[in-house]
Every structure is written in structure tokens, then in C-alpha cells.
C-alpha positions as CSV (number, residue, x, y, z in Angstrom):
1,X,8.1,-23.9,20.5
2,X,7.5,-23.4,17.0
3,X,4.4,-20.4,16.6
4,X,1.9,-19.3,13.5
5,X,1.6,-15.8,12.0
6,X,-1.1,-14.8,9.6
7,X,-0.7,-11.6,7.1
8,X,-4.1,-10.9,4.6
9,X,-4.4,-8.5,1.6
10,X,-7.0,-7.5,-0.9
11,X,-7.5,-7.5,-4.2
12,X,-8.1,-3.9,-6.3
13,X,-11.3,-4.8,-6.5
14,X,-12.0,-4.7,-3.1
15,X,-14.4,-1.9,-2.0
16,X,-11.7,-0.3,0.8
17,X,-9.1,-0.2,-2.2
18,X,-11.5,1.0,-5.0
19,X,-12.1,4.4,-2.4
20,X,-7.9,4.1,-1.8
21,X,-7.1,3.6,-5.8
22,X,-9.8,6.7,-6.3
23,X,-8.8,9.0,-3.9
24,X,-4.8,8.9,-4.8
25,X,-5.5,9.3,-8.2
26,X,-7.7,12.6,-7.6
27,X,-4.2,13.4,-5.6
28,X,-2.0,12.5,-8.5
29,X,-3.7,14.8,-10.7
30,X,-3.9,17.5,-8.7
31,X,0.0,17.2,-7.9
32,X,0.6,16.5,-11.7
33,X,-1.2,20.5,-12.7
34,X,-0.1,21.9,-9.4
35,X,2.9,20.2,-7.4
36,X,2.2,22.5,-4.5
37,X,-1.3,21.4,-4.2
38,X,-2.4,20.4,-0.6
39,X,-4.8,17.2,-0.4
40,X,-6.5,15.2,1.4
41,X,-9.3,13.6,0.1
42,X,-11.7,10.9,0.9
43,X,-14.2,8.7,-0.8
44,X,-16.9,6.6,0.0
45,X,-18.3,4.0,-2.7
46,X,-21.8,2.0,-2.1
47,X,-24.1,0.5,-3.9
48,X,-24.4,2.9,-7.4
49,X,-22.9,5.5,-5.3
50,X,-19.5,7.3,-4.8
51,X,-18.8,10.0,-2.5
52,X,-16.4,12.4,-2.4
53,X,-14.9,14.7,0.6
54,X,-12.3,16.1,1.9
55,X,-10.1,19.7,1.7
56,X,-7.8,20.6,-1.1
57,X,-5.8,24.1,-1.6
58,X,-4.6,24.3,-5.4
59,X,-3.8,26.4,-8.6
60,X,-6.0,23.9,-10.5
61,X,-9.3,22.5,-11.0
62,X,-10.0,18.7,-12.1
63,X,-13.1,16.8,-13.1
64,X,-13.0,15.3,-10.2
65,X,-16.4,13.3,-11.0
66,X,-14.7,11.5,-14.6
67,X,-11.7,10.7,-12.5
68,X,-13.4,8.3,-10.0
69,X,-15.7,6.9,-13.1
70,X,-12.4,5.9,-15.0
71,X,-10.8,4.5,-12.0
72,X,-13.6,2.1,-11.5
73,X,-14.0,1.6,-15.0
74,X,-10.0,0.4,-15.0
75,X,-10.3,-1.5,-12.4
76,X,-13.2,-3.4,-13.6
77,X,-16.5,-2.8,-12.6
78,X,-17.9,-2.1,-16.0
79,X,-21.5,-4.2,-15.7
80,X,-24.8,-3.8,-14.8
81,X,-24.8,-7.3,-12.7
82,X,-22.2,-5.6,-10.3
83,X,-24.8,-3.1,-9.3
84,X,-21.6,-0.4,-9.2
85,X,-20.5,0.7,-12.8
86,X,-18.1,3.4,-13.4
87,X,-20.3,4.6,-16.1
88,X,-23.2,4.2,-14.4
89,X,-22.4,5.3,-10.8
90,X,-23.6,8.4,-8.7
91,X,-20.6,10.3,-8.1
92,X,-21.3,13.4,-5.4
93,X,-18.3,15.8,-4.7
94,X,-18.0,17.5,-1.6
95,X,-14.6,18.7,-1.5
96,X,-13.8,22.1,-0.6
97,X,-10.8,24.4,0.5
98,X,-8.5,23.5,3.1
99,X,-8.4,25.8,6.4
100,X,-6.1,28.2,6.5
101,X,-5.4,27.0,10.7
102,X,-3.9,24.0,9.3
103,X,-2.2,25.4,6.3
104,X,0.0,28.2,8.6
105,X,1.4,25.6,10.7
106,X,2.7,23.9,7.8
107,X,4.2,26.8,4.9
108,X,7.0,29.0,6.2
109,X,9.4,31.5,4.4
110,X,11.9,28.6,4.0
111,X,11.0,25.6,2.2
112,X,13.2,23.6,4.7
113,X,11.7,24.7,8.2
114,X,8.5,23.4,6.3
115,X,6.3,21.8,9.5
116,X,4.7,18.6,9.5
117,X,1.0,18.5,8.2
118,X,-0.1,17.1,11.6
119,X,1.4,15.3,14.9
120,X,1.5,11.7,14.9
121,X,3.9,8.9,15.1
122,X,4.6,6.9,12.3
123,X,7.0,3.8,11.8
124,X,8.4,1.8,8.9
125,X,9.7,-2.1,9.5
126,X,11.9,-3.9,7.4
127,X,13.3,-8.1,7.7
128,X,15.9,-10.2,6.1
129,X,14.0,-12.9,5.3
130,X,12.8,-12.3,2.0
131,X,14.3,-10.8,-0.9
132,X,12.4,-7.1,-0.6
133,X,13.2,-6.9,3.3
134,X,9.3,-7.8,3.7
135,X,7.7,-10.1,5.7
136,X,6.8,-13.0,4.0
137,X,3.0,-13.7,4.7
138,X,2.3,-10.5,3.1
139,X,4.3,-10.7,0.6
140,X,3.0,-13.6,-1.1
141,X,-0.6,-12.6,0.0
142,X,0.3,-9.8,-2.3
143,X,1.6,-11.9,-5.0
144,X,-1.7,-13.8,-5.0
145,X,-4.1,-11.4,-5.1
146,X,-2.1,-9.8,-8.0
147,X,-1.7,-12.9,-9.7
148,X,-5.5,-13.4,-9.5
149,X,-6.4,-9.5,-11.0
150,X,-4.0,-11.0,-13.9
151,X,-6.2,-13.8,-14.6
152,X,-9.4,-12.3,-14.2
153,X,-8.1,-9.8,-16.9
154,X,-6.8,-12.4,-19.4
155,X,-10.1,-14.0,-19.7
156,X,-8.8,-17.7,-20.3
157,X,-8.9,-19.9,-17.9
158,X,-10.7,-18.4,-15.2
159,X,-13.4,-16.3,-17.1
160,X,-16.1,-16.5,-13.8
161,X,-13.8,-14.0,-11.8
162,X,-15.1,-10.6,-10.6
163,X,-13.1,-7.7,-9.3
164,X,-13.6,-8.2,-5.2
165,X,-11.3,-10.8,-3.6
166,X,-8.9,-11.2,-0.3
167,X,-6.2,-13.7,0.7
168,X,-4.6,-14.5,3.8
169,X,-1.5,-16.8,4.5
170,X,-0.5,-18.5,7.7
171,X,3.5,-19.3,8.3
172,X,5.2,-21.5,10.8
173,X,8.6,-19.7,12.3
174,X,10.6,-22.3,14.3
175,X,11.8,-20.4,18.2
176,X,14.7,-18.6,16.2
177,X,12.2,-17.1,13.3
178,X,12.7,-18.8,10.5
179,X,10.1,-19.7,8.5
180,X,9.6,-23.7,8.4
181,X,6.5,-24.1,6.4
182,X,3.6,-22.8,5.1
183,X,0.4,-23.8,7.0
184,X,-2.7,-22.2,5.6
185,X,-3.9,-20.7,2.9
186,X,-6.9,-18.5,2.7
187,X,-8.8,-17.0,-0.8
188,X,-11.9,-15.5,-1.3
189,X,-13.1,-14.1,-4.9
190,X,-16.5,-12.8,-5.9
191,X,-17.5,-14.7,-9.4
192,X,-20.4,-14.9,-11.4
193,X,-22.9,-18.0,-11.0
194,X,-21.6,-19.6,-13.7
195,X,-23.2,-23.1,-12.7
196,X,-26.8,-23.8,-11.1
197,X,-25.3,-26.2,-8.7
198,X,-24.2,-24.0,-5.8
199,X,-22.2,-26.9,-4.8
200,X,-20.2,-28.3,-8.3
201,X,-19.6,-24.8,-8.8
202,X,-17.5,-23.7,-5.4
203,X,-15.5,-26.8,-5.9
204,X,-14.4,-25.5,-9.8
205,X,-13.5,-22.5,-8.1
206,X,-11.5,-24.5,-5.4
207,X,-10.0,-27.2,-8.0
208,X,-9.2,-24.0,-10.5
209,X,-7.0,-21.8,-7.5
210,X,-5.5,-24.7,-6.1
211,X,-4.5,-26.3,-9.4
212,X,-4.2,-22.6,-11.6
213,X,-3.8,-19.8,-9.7
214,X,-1.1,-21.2,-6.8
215,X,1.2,-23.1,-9.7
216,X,1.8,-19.6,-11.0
217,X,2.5,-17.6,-7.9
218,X,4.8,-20.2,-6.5
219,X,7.1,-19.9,-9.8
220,X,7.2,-16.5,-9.1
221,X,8.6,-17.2,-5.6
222,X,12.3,-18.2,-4.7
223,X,13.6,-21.6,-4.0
224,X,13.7,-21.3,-0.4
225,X,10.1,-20.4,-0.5
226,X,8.7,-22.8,-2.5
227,X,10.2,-25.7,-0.5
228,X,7.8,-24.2,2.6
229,X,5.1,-25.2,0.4
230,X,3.8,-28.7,0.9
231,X,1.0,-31.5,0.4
232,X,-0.3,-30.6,4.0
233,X,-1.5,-27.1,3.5
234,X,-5.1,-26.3,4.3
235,X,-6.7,-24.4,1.4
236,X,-10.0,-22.0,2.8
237,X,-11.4,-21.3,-0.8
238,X,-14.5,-19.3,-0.9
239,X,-15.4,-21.0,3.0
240,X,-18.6,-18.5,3.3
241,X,-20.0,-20.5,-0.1
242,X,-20.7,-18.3,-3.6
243,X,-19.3,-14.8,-3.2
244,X,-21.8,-13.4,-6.1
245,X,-22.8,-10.1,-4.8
246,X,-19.6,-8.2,-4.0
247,X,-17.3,-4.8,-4.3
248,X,-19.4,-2.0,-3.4
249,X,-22.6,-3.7,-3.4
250,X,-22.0,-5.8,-1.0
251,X,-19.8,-3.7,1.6
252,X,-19.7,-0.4,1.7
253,X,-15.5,0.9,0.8
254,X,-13.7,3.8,2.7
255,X,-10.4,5.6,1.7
256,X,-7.6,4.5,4.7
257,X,-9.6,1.3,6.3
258,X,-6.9,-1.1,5.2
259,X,-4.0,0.4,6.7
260,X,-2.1,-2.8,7.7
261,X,-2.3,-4.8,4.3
262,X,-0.6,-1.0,3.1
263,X,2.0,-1.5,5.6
264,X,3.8,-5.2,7.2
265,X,0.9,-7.4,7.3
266,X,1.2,-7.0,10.9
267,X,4.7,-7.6,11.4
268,X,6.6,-4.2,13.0
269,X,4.3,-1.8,14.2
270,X,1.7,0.8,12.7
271,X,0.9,4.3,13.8
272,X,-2.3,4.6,12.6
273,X,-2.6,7.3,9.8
274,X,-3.4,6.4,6.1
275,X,-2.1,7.1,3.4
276,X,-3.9,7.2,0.3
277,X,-5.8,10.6,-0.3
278,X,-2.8,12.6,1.5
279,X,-0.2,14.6,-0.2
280,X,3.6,14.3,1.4
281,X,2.9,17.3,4.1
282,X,1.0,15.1,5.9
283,X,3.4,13.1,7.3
284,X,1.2,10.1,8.0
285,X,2.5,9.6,4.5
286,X,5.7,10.6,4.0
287,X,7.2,9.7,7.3
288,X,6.4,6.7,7.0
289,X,7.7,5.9,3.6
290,X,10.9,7.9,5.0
291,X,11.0,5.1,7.9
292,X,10.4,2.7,5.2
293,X,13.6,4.0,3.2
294,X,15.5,4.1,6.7
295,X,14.6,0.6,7.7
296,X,15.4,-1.0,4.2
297,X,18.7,0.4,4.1
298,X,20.0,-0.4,7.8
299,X,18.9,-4.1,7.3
300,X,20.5,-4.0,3.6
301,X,23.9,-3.0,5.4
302,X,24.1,-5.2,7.7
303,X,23.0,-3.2,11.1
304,X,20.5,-5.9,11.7
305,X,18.5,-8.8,10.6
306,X,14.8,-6.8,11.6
307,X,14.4,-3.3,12.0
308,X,11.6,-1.4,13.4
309,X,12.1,2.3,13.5
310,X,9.7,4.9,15.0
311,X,9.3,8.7,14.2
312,X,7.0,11.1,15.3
313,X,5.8,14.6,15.0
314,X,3.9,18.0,16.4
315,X,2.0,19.8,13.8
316,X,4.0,23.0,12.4
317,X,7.4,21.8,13.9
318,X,9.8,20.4,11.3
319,X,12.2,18.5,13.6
320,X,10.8,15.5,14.9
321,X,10.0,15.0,18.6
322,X,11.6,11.7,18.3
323,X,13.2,9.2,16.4
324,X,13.8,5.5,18.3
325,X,15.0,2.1,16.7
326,X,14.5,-1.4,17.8
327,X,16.4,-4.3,16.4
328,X,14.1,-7.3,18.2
329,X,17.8,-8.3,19.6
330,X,19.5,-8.6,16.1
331,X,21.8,-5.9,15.8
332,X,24.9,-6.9,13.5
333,X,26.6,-4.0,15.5
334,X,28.0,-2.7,18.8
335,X,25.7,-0.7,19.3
336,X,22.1,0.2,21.6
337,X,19.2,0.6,20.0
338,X,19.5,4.6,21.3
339,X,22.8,4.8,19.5
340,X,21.8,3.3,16.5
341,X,18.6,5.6,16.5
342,X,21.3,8.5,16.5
343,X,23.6,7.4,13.9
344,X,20.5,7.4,12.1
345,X,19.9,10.9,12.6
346,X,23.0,11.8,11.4
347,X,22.8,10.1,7.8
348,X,18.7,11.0,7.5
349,X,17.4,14.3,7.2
350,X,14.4,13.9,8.7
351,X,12.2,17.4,8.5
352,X,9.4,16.9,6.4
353,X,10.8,19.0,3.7
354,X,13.9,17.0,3.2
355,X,11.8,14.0,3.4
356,X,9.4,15.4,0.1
357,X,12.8,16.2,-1.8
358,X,15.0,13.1,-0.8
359,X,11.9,11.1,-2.0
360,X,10.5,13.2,-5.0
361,X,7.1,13.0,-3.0
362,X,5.7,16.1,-4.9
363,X,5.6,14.1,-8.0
364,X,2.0,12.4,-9.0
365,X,3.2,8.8,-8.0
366,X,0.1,7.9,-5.6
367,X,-2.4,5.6,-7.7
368,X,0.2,2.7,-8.0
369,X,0.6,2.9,-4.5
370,X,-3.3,2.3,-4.0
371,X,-3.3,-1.4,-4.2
372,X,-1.4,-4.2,-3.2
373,X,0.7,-2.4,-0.8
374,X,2.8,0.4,-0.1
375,X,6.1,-1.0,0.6
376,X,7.8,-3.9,-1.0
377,X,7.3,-2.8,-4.4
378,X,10.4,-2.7,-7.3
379,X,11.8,1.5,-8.0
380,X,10.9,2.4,-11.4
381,X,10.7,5.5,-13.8
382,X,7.6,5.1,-16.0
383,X,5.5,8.4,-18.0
384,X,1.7,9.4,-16.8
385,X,-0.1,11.1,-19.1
386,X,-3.0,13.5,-17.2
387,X,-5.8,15.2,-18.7
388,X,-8.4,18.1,-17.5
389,X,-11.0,19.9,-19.2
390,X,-9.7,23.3,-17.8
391,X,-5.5,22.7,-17.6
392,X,-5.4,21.2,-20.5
393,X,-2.8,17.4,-21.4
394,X,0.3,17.2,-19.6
395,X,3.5,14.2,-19.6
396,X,5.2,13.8,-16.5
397,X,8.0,10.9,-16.1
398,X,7.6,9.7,-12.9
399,X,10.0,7.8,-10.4
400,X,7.6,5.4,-8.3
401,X,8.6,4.1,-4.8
402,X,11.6,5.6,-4.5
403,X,11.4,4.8,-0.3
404,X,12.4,0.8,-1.7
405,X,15.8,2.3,-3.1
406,X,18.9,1.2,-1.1
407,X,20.7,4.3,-2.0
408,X,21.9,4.9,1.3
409,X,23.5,1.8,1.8
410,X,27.2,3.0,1.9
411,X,26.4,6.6,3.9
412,X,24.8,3.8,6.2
413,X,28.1,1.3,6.2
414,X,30.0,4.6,6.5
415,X,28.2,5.6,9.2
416,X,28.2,2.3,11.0
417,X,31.8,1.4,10.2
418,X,30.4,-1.9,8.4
């Protein structure tokens, strides 16, 4: 019998992803003065207010306060009428030192036997069935919400559109998993009152995403997509009515709260740590964009169609205390699960210090990971200019998400005999 599933995301504007966007950025510029630098930071945005917290060890200091001001600024909240401006914002620091308990379980003499930042169990998920080896409800969640931020910021056609916004896209998979057709589509955006008729004006907005906003994600999509896309789809625009009051004003945000539209929509499995905020010896981070890399590159060699790998840690230790593997039954190869979980271990180093150097984690790379997912995203080199008051300009070219590479694909054919 044929089922449904549903994957969500949100936009930048989004009060959860403002405190994300915020808090990786403060991350990125202390890695980009000090790469050693040991973060974890939090933030809080609310009505006119931003707070910041948290425990950071490093060689420099940062205006920590003009940071999250010109993060909000670039994301958009620049009027009075949002009651949250990033030049008109209260921004309260409370970040202090880190404790040295958590930082002697993690340095050691030998950068290798580096141990992890703290225990956990992390996983990464990748699929065949779309292009990026991500599921494909997210994905194209994604795709709209970025698609929208590009029209709110061109100012043309829709010119009523405010940062805050979500989507959510429901998918039919016939009893073998393959996805048969899309079944409902789901899109909330905060706007201005740009007509006095509550009424004539939620019906623009529905007419203008149906008609503008959908045309030009579907073109971005490939064929075998867009044919899931049909006359019967049931479009939720703005159901609650006006969405006026929004972003920080209307819910408070918090660094880490949207932790699956980071991830698989759902799909795979989650672990439960953040990301955003953390620097790579926290392996909440960089184990999972590790398990990421692994998954993506075993599905990408043809070990299996789906891949949902797990890894977990104790703080201090740099092994892992395990490492397990399931394929949902579509291994390629002769082969358990347990075996395949230790070739894996043989081709991936998997200590938290050969996970930071594999992945050039120590690099500032964290602000474009702040929005519209962690995973799925195309590898690219780009330069980041940072500036502070007390260190001075520096140029850094950067390569972002390395963990979508597939540069492991032949160690992982060799491995596997494929």
C-alpha cells in the first residue's frame, strides 16, 4: 500500500535560523583570527532583543555585539515595522571562558589522540533517489524557501515579502519507495499588509506562490521530478490567515531548535546534538558531517541504494565506541550490515582529529551552513573577508561542505570490490 511522508524547512528569516546564522558566524570569526579557538555559542533573539551565551577559549577577541547586528541586517530585518532591527536591536553578551574540565578531556600531546568534545551518538543518511543522495521532500522544501529569499530580495514581483517563512512538502512512495507523486504542498511567509481586505490580499499571496514562486523552483528540478508534480496538489498558503507580525517578534528564536530541517527532513535518523554555534571538537558536529561524507560515498559506489550509518563517542576518547550501518535491505553487496560497518572502518579514519583534517573543519565555513540545511549542499572554494577592531582585516579562501565530496568513491569500490 502506497504511504505519505512530509519533510518542512525554514526560511533565513526564521527566528530559530536568525540565532543559527548568528551564532556560526561569531564561530567563523573566531576560527578565521584563531583556528584553534574552542566555541560554543548560543543566542537568543526576541522582540528588540538578542542574547548571547555560551563558552569560548581563544587567542582573539571579536566585537561580538556588531557581528550579530550585521547578520540581521544581511539577512533582512532592517525596519522599524519588524519590531527587530539589526541596527536597532539590544544585543547582551554573556559569553565567557570555557572550563578547563571539558577542555583536558579533549587537547592531548598528539594532535591525533585528540578526544571527542563530548559523548554522543551521531548519524548521517544518504538515498539514491535524488541527484545529491538527499531525500527528496527536503530537498525541494529547501529549494522553495531559497527560491522565496531570492524573490523577496529582487523586489519585483513579490515586493510584500518579509524575512520569516516555512514550507513543508508531502510525497507519495508506492510499497517499493519510489516516489509517485507529489501530494501537498505547504508555505507560510510573513508579508506586509499590503491591501485593507484581509481576504483579497491572502488570495494575491496564494495566486502569486502558486503561479510565481512554484514555476521557478520546478525548473530548477529534474525531469523525473517535475512529472510528480500535478493539477491535484493541495496548496496550504498562509492557512493561519495574514502572517504580519513575524521573526523575532512574533516567536522567540534559539541557536540548535531546528535540528531535523539541518539534517534528512526526517528520513534516516538524528542524534540529537546541534550544530550551529559548535566548533569541529564537538563532535555533534563533525561526526556527523563525517557520517554524512561516509554515507554519500557508499551509496555513490554502489554499496546500496539508502544508507544510514551511526557513530558514537565518550568524551576524551578519540576512537569511537561504535560505528554500525544499516542498508533498510538495499545492499548492492554480499555483505551484513556488521561487515559493511567494518570495511567502513578500514577506509575512514574516524577519531575526531582525522575527521577536522580530512574535512578542513578548522577553517571559518559555518555561516553558509546556518540556513537551508547542512547536507545536500554543492563543494565550493569561495574567499571570506573578516574584520575586528582589535585583530585587525584578514582573507581566507575557504572550501565549504567538503562532507558532500565523493572523494572516496574509489578507496570505497576498492574496498568493496565494486
Amino acid at each position: 500500500m502506497a504511504y505519505l511522508f512530509t519533510s518542512e524547512s525554514v526560511s533565513e528569516g526564521h527566528p530559530d535560523k536568525i540565532a543559527d546564522q548568528i551564532s556560526d558566524t561569531l564561530l567563523d570569526n573566531f576560527l578565521a583570527f584563531d583556528e584553534q579557538s574552542k566555541v560554543a555559542c548560543e543566542t537568543l533573539v526576541t522582540t528588540g532583543q538578542v542574547v548571547l551565551a555560551g563558552e569560548v577559549r581563544s587567542n582573539t577577541y571579536l566585537d561580538v555585539q556588531q557581528i550579530a547586528r550585521d547578520v540581521i541586517n544581511d539577512i533582512g530585518y532592517t525596519k522599524g515595522a519588524y519590531q527587530f532591527s539589526g541596527d536597532s536591536c539590544g544585543v547582551i553578551s554573556l559569553i565567557h571562558e570555557q572550563s578547563p574540565d571539558i577542555n583536558q578531556g579533549v587537547d592531548r600531546e598528539s594532535k591525533e589522540e585528540q578526544g571527542a568534545g563530548d559523548q554522543g551518538m551521531m548519524f548521517g543518511y544518504a538515498t539514491s533517489e535524488t541527484e545529491n543522495h538527499m531525500p527528496l521532500a527536503l530537498d525541494i522544501a529547501h529549494k522553495m524557501m531559497i527560491e522565496l529569499a531570492k524573490l523577496r530580495r529582487e523586489n519585483k514581483e513579490l515586493t510584500y515579502l518579509r524575512p520569516d517563512a516555512k514550507s513543508q512538502v508531502t510525497i507519495e512512495y508506492s510499497d517499493d519507495n519510489i516516489p509517485q507523486r507529489i501530494v501537498a504542498v505547504v508555505l507560510s511567509t510573513q508579508h506586509d499588509q499590503f491591501m485593507e481586505h484581509d481576504e483579497k490580499m491572502l488570495q494575491q499571496i496564494k495566486e502569486d506562490i502558486i503561479k510565481i514562486l512554484m514555476p521557478r523552483v520546478i525548473e530548477q528540478l529534474p525531469d523525473y521530478v517535475q512529472k510528480l508534480f500535478n493539477d491535484d496538489i493541495t496548496y496550504h498558503i498562509n492557512p493561519t490567515g495574514k502572517f504580519v507580525i513575524g521573526g523575532p517578534h512574533g516567536d522567540a528564536g534559539l541557536t540548535g531548535r531546528k535540528i531535523i530541517v539541518d539534517t534528512y527532513g526526517g528520513k534516516g535518523a538524528h542524534g540529537g546534538g546541534a550544530f550551529s554555534g559548535k566548533d569541529p571538537s564537538k563532535v555533534d558536529r563533525s561526526a556527523a558531517y563525517a557520517a554524512r561524507h561516509i554515507a554519500k560515498n557508499l551509496v555513490a559506489a554502489g554499496v546500496a541504494d539508502e544508507v544510514l550509518i551511526q557513530v558514537s563517542y565518550a568524551i576524551g576518547v578519540a576512537e569511537p565506541t561504535s560505528i554500525s550501518i544499516d542498508t533498510y535491505g538495499t545492499a548492492k553487496v554480499e555483505l551484513s550490515n556488521g561487515e559493511i560497518a567494518n570495511k567502513v572502518k578500514e577506509v575512514f579514519d574516524l577519531r575526531p582529529a582525522a575527521i577536522e583534517e580530512r574535512l578542513k573543519l578548522r577553517n571559518p565555513i559555518y555561516r553558509e551552513t546556518a540556513a537551508y540545511g547542512h547536507m545536500g549542499k554543492e563543494p565550493t572554494t569561495i574567499t571570506k573577508v573578516f574584520e575586528s577592531p582589535y585583530s585587525g582585516k584578514i582573507t581566507k579562501e575557504v572550501e565549504l561542505f567538503t562532507w558532500e565530496k565523493l572523494d572516496y568513491v574509489d578507496k570505497v569500490k576498492n574496498a568493496f570490490n565494486l
